[in-house]
Steps between C-alpha positions, in 0.01 A plus 500: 500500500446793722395702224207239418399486884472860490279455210296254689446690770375814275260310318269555821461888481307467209301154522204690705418690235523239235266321683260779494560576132455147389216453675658192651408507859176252408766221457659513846205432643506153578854485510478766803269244688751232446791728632272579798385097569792343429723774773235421777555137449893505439626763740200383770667165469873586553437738802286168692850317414728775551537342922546169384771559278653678753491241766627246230810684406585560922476149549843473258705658776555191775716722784335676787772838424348737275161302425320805621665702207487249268131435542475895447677482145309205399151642570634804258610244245206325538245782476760619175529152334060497542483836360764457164328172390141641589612774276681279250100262510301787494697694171496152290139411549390835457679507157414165394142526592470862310685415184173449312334832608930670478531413148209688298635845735822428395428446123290817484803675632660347276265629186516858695882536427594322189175552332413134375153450580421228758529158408750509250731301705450139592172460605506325835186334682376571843602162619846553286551772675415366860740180375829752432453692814429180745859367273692806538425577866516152597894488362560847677326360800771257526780664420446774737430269801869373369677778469324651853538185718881553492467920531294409813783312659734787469281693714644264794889693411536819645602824270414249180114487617493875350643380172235264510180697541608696239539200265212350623312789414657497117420138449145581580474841284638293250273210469206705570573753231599176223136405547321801423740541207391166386101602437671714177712247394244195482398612207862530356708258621472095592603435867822474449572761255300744819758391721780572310370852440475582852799410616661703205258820661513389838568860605180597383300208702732610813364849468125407482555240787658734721171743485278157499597402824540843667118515411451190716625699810194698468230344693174388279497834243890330414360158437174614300736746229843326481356284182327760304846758560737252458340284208465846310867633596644144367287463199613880403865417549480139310358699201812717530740208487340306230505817271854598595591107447385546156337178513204493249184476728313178377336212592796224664 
């Protein structure tokens, strides 16, 4: 599995420049606005209701001895727990919201590498296509916040809360990377069939989540490019894996 998130990860280096040799940067367009509207409204959000989580999670410790330090802790868990599921909104609604405008980059990719002109797969709809990613990132959605709800907890053990942010971080990388991977395999696979094929490749979707939300760190210029690098580092690796699966590449 290291191997593949290796392989995720490299995919990057050379997505700029498909871009630019594709002639693809016309189809991030609106997606880029979403990216930028929809991290203003999320991440504006959590930081009004970073306090109040803060002051919530004090309020669990009832003795006057160590309240001060408690309340300390709790504002950073508070301010943490805002920022993970602001992160965890903002990634899923991004995706589901873009699928329509992620798939046509993703099939001309697609075309680029294998050579089968466009459309030669199933031939998905706009609306289709806004369906599957709304479906897709709404299951992720939810089992993220379940896998992260507990993760969060651990952060209240000492010497395990490192463990955690590092686990943390891979559920995220994961689950961010498994839904750019899914604009390429719409057109091959039903839902379930896509699921099945990431988790047999979840190195891969690892890799290109890791990079996806690094980019996030980077204030504005992060949130405007992470979809147009990390769609095309995805979509070049999926190509990879369906060719090396030997799977015939045709309509589900």
């Amino acid at each position: 599995m290291i191997k593949n998130i290796i392989s995720g990860i490299k995919a990057y280096f050379g997505a700029f420049g498909l871009i630019s040799k594709l002639k693809l940067w016309k189809y991030f367009a609106i997606p880029m606005i979403i990216s930028l509207v929809t991290a203003i409204a999320v991440f504006g959000s959590a930081y009004g209701l970073s306090d109040n989580i803060g002051v919530f999670i004090s309020k669990i410790w009832i003795w006057d001895w160590g309240k001060e330090t408690f309340s300390s802790i709790s504002n950073f868990i508070g301010g943490l727990i805002v920022v993970v599921i602001g992160l965890i909104l903002f990634k899923h609604i991004i995706m589901a919201l873009s699928a329509p405008f992620m798939s046509p980059v993703s099939e001309k990719i697609e075309a680029h590498f294998t050579g089968n002109p466009p459309h030669s797969h199933r031939d998905t709809t706009f609306v289709q296509q806004l369906f599957r990613g709304i479906k897709i990132n709404g299951r992720n959605l939810i089992m993220e916040l379940l896998l992260t709800i507990p993760i969060l907890l651990l952060k209240f053990i000492p010497i395990v809360n490192i463990f955690s942010t590092i686990l943390l971080f891979m559920v995220q990388a994961y689950y961010a990377g498994f839904g750019n991977m899914d604009y390429t395999l719409e057109r091959h696979f039903q839902y379930k069939e896509s699921l099945q094929f990431v988790r047999k490749h979840r190195g891969l979707a690892i890799g290109n989540g890791i990079v996806f939300i690094l980019f996030l760190l980077i204030p504005i210029i992060g949130v405007i490019l992470v979809l147009p690098l990390s769609v095309t580092a995805a979509s070049t690796r999926t190509v990879e894996a369906l060719q090396l699966k030997n799977k015939p590449i045709h309509a589900a």
